[in-house]
N, C-alpha and C positions, 0 to 999 in steps of 0.2 A: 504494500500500500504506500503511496503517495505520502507524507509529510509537510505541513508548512508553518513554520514560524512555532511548531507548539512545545512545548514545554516539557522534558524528561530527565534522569540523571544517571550520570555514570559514576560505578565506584572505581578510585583512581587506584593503584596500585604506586607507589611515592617509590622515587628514582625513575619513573618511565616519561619518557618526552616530557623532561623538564625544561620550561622558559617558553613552551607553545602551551604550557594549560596554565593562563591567568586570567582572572578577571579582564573582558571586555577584549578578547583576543577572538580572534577567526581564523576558523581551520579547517581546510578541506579534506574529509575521508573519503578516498577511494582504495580502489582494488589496485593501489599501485605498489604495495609494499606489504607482507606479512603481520600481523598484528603481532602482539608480543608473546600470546598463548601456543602462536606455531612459531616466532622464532626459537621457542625455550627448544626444541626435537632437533631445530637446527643445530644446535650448538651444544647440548645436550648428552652426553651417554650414562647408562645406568650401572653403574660398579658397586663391588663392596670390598671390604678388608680381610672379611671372615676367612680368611686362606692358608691360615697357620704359618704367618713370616713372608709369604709369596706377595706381600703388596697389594694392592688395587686389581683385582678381573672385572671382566665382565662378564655379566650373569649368568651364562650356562657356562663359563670355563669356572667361574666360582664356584657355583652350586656340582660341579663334577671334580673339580679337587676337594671341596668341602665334604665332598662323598667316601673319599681318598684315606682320608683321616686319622687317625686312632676313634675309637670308642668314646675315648675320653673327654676328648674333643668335642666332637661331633655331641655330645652328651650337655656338656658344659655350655655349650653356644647355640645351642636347636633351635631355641625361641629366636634369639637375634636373627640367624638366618631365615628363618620363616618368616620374618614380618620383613625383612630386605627382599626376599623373593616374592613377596606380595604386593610391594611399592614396584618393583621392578614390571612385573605382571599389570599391574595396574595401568603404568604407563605405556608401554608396548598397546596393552587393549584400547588408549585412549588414541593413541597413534592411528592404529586401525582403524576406529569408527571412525575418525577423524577423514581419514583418507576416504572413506567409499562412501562417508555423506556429504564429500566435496565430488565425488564421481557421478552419484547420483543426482545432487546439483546441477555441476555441468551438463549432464545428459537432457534433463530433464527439469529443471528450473532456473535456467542461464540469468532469468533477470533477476532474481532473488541476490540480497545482499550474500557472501559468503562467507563462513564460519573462519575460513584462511584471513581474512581482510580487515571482517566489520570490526565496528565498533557497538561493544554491550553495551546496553542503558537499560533503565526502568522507570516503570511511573514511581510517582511516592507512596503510593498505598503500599507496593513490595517493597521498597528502600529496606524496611528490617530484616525481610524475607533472606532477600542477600548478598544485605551487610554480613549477617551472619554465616553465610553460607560460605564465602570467599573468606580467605586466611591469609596472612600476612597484613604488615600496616597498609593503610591506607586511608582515603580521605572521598569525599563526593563533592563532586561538580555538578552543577545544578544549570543547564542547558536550552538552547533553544534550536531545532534541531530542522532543519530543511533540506528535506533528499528522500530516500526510499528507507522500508523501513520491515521486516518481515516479522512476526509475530509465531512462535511456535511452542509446544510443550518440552519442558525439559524432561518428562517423562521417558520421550522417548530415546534419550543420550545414556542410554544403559553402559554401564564399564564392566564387562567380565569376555570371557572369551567363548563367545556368539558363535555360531558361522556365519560366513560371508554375506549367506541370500538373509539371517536371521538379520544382519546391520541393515542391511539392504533395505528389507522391509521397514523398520523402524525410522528409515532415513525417507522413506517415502513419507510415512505419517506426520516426520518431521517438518519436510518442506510442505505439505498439502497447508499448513498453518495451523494456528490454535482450535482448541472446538470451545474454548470459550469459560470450560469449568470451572478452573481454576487460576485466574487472570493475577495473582500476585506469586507465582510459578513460574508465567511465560517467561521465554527467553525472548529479546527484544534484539534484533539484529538492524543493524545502522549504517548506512552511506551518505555522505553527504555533506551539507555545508553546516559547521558547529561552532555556534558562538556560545565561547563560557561567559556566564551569567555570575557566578559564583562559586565558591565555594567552603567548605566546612569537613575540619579536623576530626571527628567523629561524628556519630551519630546522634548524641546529646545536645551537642550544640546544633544541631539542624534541625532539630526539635525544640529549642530553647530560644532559636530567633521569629 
């Protein structure tokens, strides 16, 4: 859908495109550069230490020396490695759907903002929804937002390891758009032209002016 002039907010994530988000600034979001959720895969690989003196692997050389072991070891450290190989799993799966709901995208809903690009926002009724949900510091800018705009359930952004036609499908439900149920859930995806309006250090004070 269309956009003009109206009013939503994004939560900032502090240290990213610092000196283009201040008060009374204008910025143009396009599909010309990676947002910062897909540079992270860029630049990114997933390791651990658990390797008894062997340093930093990566995930299945880790998790196959860590097999290697003593008893004792492998005894000692089980929990750590389990929750490293779950982060590690985690991320890989996010990679995936990542990739084949940008496939299906392109195949099949080319003008829709894209997950690679956009820019998140939300109305203020979800502002707590999430603030909470996203981790590390950060801060909200309060927007006025003219461009396209695609509306979908985060329902269907499942992270575990699916198969392919299973992303597939959820990635169609995704792009068809929201069904409307639960509108402080939606995922708000954004192109366009962004003028900052403001902003606020938490969520207290966004509440308190």
């Amino acid at each position: 859908m269309n956009v003009k002039n109206e009013i939503y907010y994004h939560i900032h994530r502090i240290d990213q495109w610092q000196g283009e988000w201040k008060a009374n600034s204008v910025i143009y979001w396009g599909q010309k550069e990676l947002n910062n959720f897909n540079k992270f895969y860029n630049n990114h690989g997933f390791t651990t230490n658990l390797t008894n003196g062997m340093g930093y692997l990566y995930g299945r050389k880790a998790l196959r020396n860590f097999l290697k072991q003593p008893e004792s070891f492998q005894i000692q450290n089980y929990r750590e490695i389990i929750q490293q190989a779950l982060i590690i799993i985690k991320e890989q799966c996010i990679f995936t759907r990542e990739t084949i709901f940008e496939e299906v995208r392109g195949n099949y809903f080319p003008s829709l903002p894209s997950r690679k690009t956009c820019l998140w926002v939300c109305t203020k009724d979800s502002l707590p929804y999430w603030w909470s949900a996203l981790n590390g510091t950060k801060k909200i800018f309060k927007l006025e937002l003219t461009g396209i705009m695609h509306k979908a359930d985060e329902k269907y952004l499942i992270c575990d390891t699916l198969s392919h036609d299973e992303i597939r499908a959820n990635a169609f439900n995704y792009w068809t758009g929201s069904d409307g149920l639960n509108p402080k859930k939606e995922e708000l995806l954004f192109e366009g032209v962004i003028k900052v309006l403001q902003e606020y250090y938490n969520l207290s004070d966004f509440y308190t002016i």
